[in-house]
mmJSON file of the N, C-alpha and C atoms, coordinates in Angstrom:
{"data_MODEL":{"atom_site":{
"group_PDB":["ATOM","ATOM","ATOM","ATOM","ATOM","ATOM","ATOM","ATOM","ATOM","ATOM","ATOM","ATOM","ATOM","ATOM","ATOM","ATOM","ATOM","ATOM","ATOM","ATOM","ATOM","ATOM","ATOM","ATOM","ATOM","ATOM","ATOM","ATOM","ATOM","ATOM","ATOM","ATOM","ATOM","ATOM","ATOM","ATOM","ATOM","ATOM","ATOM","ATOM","ATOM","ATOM","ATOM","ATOM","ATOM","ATOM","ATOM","ATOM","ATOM","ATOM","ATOM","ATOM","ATOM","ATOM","ATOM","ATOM","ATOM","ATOM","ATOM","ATOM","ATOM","ATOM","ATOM","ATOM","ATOM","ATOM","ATOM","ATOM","ATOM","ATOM","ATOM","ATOM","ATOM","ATOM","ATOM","ATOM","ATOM","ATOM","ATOM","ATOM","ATOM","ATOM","ATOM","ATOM","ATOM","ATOM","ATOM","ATOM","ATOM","ATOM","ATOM","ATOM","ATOM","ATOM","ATOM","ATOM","ATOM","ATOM","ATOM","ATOM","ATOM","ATOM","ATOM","ATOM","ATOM","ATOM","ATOM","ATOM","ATOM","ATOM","ATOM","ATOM","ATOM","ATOM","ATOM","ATOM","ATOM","ATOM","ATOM","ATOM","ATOM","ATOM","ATOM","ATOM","ATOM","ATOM","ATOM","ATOM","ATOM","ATOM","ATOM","ATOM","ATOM","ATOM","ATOM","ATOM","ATOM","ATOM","ATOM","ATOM","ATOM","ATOM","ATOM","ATOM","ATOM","ATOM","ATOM","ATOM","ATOM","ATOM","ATOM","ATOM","ATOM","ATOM","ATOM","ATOM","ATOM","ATOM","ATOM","ATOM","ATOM","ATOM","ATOM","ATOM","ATOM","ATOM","ATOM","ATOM","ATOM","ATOM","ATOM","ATOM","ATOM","ATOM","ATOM","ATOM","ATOM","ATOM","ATOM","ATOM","ATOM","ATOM","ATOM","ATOM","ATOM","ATOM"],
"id":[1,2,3,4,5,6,7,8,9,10,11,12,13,14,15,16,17,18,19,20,21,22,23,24,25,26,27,28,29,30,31,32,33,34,35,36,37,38,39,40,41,42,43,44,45,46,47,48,49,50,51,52,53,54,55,56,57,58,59,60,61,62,63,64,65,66,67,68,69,70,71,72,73,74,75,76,77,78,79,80,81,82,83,84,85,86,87,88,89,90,91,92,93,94,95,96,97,98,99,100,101,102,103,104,105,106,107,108,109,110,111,112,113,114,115,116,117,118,119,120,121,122,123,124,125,126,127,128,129,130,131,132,133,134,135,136,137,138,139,140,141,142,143,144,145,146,147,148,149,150,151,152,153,154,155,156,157,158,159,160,161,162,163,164,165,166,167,168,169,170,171,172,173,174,175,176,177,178,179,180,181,182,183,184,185,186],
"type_symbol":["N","C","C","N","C","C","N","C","C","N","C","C","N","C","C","N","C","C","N","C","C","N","C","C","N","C","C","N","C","C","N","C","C","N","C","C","N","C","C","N","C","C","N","C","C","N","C","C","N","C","C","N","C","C","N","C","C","N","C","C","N","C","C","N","C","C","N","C","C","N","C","C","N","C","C","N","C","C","N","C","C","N","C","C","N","C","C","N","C","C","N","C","C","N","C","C","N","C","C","N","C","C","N","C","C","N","C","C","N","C","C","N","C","C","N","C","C","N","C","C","N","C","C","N","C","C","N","C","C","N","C","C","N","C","C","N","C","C","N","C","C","N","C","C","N","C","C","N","C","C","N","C","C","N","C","C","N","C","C","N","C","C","N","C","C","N","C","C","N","C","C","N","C","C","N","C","C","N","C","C","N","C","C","N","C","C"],
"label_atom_id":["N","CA","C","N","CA","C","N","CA","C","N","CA","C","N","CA","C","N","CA","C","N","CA","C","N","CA","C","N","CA","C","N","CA","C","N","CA","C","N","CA","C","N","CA","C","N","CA","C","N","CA","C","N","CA","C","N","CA","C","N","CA","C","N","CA","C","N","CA","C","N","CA","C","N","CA","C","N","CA","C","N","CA","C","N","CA","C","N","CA","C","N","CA","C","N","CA","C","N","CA","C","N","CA","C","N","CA","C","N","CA","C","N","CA","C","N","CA","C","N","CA","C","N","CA","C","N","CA","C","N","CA","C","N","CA","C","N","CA","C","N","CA","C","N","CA","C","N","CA","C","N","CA","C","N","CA","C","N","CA","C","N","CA","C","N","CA","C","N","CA","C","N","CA","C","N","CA","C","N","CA","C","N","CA","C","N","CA","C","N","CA","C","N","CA","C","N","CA","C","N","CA","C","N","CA","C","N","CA","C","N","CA","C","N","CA","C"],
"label_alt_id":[null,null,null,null,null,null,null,null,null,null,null,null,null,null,null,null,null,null,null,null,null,null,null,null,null,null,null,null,null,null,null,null,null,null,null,null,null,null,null,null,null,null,null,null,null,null,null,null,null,null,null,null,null,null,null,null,null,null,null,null,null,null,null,null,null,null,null,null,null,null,null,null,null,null,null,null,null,null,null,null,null,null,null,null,null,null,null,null,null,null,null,null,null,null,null,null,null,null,null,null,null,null,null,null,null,null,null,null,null,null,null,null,null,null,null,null,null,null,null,null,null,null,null,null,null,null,null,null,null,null,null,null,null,null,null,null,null,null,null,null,null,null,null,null,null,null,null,null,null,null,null,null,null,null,null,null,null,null,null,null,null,null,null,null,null,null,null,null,null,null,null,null,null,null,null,null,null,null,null,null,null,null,null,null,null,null],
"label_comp_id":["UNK","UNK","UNK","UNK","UNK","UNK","UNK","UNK","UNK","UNK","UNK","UNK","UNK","UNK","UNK","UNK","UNK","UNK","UNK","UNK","UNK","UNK","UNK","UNK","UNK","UNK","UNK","UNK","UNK","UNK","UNK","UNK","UNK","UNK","UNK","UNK","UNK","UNK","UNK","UNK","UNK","UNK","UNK","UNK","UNK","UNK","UNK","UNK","UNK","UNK","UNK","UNK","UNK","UNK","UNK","UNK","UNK","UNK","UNK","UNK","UNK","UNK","UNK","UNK","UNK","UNK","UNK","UNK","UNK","UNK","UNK","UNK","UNK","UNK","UNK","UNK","UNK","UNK","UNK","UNK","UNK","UNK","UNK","UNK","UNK","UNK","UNK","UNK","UNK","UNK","UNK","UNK","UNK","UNK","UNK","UNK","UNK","UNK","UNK","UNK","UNK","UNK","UNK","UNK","UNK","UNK","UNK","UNK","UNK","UNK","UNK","UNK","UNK","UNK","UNK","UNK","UNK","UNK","UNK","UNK","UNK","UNK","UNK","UNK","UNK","UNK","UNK","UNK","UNK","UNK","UNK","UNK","UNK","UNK","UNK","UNK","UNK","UNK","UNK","UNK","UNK","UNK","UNK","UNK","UNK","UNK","UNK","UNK","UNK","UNK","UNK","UNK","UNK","UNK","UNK","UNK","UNK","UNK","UNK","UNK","UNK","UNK","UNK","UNK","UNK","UNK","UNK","UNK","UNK","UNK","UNK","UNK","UNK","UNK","UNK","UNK","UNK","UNK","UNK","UNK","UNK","UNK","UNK","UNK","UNK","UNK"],
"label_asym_id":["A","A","A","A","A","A","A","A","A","A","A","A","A","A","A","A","A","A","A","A","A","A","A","A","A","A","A","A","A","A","A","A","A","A","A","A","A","A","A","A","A","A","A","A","A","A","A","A","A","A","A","A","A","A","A","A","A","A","A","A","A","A","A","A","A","A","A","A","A","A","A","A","A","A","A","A","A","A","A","A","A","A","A","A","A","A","A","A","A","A","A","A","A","A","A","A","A","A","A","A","A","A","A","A","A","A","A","A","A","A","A","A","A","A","A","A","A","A","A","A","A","A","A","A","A","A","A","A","A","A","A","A","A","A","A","A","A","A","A","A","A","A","A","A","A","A","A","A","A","A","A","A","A","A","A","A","A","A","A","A","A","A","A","A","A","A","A","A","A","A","A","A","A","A","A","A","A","A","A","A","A","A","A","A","A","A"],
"label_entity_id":["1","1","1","1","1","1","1","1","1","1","1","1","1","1","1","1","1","1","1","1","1","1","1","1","1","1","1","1","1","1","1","1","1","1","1","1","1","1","1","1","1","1","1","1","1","1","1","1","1","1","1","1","1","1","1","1","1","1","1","1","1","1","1","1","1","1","1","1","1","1","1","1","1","1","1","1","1","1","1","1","1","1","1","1","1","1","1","1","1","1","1","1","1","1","1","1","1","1","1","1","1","1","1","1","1","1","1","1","1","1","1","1","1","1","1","1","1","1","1","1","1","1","1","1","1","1","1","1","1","1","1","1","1","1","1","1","1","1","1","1","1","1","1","1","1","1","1","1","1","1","1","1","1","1","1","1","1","1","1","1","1","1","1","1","1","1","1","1","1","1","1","1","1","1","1","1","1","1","1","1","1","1","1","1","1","1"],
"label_seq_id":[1,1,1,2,2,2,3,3,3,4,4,4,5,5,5,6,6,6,7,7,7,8,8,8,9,9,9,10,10,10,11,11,11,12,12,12,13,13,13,14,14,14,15,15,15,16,16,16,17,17,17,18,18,18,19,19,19,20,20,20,21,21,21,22,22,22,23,23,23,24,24,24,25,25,25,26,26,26,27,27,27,28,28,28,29,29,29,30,30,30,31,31,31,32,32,32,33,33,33,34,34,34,35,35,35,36,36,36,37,37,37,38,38,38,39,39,39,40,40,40,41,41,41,42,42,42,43,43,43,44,44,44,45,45,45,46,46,46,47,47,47,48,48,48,49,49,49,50,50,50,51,51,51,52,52,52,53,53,53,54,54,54,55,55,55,56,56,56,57,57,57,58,58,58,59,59,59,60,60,60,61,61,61,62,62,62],
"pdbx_PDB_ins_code":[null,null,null,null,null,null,null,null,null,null,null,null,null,null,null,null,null,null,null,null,null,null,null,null,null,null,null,null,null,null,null,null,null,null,null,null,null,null,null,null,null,null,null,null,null,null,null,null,null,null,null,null,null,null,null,null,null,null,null,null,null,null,null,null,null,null,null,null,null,null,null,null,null,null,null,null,null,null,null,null,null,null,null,null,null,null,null,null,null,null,null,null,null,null,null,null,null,null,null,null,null,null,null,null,null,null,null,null,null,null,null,null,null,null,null,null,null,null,null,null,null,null,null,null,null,null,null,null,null,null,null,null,null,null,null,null,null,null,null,null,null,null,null,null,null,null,null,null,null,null,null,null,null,null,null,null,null,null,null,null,null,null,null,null,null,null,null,null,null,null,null,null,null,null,null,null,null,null,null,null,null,null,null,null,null,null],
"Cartn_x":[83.603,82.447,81.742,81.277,80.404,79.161,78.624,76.842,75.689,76.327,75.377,75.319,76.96,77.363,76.319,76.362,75.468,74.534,73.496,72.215,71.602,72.575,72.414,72.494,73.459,73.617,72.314,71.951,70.982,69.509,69.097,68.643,68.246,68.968,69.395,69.115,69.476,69.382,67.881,67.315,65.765,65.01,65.489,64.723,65.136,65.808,66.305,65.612,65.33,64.568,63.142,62.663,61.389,60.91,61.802,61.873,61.706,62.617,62.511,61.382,61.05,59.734,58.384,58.375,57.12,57.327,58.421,58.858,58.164,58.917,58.409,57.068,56.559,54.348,54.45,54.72,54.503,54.62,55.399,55.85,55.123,54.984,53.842,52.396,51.786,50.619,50.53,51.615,51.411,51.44,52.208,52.471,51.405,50.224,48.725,48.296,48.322,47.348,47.791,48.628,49.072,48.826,49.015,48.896,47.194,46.254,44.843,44.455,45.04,44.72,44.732,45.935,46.729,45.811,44.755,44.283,42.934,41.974,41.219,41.18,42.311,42.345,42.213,43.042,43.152,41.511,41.126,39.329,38.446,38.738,38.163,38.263,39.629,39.704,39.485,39.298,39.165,37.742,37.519,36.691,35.463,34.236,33.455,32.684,33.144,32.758,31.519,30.745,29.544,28.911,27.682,26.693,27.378,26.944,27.589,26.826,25.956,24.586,25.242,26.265,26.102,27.596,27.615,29.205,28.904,27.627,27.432,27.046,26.702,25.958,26.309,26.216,26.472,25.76,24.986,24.103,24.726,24.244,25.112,23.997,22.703,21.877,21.516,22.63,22.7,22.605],
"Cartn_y":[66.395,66.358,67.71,68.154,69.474,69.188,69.792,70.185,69.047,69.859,69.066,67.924,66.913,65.574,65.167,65.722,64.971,65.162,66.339,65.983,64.913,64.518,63.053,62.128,62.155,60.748,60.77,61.801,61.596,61.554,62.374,61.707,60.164,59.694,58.016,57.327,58.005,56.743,56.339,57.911,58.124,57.208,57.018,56.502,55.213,54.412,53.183,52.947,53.216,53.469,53.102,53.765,54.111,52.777,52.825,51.235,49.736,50.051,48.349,48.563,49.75,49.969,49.13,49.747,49.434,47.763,46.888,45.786,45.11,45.428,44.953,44.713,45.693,45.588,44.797,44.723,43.8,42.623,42.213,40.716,40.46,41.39,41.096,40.716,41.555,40.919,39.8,39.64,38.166,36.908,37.468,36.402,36.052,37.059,37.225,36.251,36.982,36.283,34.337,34.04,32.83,32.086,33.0,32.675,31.763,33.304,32.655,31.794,31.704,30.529,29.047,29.358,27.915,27.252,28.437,28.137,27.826,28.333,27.933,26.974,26.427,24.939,24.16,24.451,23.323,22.987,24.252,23.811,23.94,23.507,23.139,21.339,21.335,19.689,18.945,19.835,18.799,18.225,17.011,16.095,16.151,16.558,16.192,14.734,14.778,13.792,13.477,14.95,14.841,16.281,15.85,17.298,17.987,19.363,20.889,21.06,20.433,20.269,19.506,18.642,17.654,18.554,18.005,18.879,20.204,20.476,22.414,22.156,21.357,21.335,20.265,20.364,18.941,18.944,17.471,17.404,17.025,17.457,17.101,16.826,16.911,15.993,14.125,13.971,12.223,11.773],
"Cartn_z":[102.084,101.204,101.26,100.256,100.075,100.142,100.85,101.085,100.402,98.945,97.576,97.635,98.188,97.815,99.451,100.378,101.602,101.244,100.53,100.433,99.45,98.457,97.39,98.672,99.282,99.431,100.808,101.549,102.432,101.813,100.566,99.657,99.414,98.631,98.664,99.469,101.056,101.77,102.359,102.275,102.547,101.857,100.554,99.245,99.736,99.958,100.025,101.684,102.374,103.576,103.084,102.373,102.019,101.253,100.911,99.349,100.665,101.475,102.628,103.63,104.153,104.288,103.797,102.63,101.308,101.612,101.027,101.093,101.708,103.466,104.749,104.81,104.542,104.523,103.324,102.081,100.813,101.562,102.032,102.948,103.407,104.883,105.83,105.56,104.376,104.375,103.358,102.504,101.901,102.946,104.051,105.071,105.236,105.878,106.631,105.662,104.603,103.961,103.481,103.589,103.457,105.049,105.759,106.874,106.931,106.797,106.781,105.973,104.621,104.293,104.848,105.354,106.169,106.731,107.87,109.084,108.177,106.781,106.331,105.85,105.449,104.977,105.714,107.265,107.731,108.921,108.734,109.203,108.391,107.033,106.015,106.138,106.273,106.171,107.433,108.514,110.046,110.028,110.201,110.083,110.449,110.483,111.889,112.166,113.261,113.962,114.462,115.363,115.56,115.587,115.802,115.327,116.884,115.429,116.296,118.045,118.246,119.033,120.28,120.16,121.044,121.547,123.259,123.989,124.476,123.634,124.566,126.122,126.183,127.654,128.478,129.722,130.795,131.431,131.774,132.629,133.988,135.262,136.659,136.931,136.596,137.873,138.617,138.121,138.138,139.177],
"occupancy":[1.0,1.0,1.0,1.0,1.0,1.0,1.0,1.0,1.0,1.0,1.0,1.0,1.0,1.0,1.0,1.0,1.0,1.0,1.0,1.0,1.0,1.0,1.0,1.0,1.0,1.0,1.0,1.0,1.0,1.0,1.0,1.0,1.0,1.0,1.0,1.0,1.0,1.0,1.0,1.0,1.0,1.0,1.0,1.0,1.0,1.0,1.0,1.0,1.0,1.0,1.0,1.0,1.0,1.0,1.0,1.0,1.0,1.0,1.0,1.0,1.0,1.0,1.0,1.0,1.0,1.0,1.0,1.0,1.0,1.0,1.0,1.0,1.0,1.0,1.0,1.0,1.0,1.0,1.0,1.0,1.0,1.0,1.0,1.0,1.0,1.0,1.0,1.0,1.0,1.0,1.0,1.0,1.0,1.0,1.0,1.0,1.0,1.0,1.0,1.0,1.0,1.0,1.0,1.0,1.0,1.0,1.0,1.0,1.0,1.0,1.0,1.0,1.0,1.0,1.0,1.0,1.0,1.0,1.0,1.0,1.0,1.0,1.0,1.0,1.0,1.0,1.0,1.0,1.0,1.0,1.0,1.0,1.0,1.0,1.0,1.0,1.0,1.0,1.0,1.0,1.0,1.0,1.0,1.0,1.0,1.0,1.0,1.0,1.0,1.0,1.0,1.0,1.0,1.0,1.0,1.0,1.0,1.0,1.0,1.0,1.0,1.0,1.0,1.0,1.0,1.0,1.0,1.0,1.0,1.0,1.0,1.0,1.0,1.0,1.0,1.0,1.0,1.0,1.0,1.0,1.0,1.0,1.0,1.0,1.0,1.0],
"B_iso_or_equiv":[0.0,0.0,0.0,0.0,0.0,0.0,0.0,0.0,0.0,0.0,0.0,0.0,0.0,0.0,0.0,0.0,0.0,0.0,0.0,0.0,0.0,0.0,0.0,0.0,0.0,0.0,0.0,0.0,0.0,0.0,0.0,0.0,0.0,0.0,0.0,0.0,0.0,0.0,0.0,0.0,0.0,0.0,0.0,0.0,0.0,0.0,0.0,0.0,0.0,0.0,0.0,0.0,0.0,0.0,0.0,0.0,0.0,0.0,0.0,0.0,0.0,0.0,0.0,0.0,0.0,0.0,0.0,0.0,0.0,0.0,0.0,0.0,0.0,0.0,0.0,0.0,0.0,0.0,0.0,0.0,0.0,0.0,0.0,0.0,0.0,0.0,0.0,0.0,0.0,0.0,0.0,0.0,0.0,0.0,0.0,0.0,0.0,0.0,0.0,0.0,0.0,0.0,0.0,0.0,0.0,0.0,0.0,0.0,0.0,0.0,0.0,0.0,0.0,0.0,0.0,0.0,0.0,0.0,0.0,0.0,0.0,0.0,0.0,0.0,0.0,0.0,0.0,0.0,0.0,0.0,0.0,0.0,0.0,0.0,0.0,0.0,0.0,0.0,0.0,0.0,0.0,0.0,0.0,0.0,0.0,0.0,0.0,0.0,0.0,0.0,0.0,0.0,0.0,0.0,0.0,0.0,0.0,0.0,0.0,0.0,0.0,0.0,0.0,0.0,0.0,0.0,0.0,0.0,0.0,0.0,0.0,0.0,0.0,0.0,0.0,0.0,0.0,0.0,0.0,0.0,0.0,0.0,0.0,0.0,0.0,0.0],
"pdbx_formal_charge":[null,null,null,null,null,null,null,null,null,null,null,null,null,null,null,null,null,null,null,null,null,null,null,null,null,null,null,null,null,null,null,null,null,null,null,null,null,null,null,null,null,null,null,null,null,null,null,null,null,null,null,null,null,null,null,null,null,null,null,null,null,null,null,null,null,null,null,null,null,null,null,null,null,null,null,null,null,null,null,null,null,null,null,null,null,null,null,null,null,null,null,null,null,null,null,null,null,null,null,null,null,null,null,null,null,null,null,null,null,null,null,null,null,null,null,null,null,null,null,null,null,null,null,null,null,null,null,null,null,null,null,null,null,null,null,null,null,null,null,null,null,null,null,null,null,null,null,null,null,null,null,null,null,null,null,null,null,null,null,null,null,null,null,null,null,null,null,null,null,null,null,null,null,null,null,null,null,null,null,null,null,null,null,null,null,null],
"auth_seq_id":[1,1,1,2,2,2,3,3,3,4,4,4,5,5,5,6,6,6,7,7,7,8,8,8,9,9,9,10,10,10,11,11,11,12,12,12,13,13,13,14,14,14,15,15,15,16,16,16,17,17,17,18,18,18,19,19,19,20,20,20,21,21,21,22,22,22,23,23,23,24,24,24,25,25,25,26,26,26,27,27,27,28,28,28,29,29,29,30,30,30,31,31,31,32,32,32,33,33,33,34,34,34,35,35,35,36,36,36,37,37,37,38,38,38,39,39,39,40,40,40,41,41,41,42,42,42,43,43,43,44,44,44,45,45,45,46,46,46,47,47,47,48,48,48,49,49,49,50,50,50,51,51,51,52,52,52,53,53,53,54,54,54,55,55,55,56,56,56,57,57,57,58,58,58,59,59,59,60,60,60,61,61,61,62,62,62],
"auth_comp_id":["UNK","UNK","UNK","UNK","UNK","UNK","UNK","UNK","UNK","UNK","UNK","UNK","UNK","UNK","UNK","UNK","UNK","UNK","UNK","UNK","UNK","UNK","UNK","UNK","UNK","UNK","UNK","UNK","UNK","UNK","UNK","UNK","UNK","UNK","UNK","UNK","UNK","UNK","UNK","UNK","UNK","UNK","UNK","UNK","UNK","UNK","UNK","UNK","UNK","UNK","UNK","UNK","UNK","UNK","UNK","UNK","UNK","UNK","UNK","UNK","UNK","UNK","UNK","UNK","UNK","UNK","UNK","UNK","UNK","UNK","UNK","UNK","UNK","UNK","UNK","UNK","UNK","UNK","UNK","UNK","UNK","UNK","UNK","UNK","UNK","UNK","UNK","UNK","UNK","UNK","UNK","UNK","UNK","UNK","UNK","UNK","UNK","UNK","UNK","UNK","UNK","UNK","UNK","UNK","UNK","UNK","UNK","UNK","UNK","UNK","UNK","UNK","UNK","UNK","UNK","UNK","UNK","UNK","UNK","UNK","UNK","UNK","UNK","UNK","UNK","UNK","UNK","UNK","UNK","UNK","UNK","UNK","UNK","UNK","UNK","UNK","UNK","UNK","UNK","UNK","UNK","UNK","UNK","UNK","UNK","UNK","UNK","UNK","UNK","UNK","UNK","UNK","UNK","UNK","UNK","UNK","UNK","UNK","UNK","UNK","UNK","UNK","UNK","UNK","UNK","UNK","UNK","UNK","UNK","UNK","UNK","UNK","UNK","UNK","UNK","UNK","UNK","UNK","UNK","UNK","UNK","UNK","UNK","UNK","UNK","UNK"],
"auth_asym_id":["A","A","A","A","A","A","A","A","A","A","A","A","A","A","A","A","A","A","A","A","A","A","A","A","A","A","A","A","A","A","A","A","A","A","A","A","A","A","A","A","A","A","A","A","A","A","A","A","A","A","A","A","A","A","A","A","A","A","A","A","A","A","A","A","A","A","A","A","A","A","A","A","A","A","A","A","A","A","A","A","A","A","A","A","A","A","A","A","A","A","A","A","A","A","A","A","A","A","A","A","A","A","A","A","A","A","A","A","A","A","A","A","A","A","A","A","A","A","A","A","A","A","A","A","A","A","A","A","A","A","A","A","A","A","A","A","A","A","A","A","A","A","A","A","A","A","A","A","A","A","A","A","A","A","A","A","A","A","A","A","A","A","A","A","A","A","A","A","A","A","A","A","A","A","A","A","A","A","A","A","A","A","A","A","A","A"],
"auth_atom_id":["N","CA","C","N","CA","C","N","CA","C","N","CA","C","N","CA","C","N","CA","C","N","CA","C","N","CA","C","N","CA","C","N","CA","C","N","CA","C","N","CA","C","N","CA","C","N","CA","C","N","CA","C","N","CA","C","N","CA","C","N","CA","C","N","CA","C","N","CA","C","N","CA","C","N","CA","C","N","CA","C","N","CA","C","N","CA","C","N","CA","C","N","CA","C","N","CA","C","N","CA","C","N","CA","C","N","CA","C","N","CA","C","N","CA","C","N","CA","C","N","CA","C","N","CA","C","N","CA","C","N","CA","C","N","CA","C","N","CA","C","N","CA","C","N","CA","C","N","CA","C","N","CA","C","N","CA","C","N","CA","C","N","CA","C","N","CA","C","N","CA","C","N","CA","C","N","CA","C","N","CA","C","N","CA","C","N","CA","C","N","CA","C","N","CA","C","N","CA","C","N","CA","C","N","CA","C","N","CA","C","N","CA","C","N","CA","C"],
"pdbx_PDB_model_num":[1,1,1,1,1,1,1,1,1,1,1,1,1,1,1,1,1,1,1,1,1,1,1,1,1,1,1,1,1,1,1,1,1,1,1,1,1,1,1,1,1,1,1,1,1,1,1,1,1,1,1,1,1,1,1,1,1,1,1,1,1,1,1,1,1,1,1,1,1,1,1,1,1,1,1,1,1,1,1,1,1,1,1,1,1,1,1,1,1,1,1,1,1,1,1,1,1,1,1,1,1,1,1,1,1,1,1,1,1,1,1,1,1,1,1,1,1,1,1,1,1,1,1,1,1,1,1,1,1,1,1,1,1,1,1,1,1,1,1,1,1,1,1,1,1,1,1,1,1,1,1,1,1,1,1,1,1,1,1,1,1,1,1,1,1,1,1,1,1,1,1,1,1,1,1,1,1,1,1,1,1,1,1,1,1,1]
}}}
């Protein structure tokens, strides 16, 4: 192979590098962000049971 023909193809492969790169982060933060949703929904929908007030504290003087 001559010179010219390795710098195309090292070229190319940079670009195709660069391209699954970009991808990878495109992915990743759709993940995140599907991710946080997940976790907003699902303490959106957890129930409460009782006021935020009650469980902070213990009394031991009994």
């Amino acid at each position: 192979m001559d010179i010219a023909a390795l710098s195309v193809i090292s070229s190319q492969n940079n670009l195709q590098s660069q391209a699954s790169i970009l991808m990878m982060r495109k992915i990743l933060d759709m993940t995140q962000q599907g991710g946080q949703s997940a976790v907003d929904l699902l303490a959106s929908a957890a129930p409460k049971l009782s006021p935020e007030h009650l469980g902070q504290s213990i009394d031991i003087s009994a």
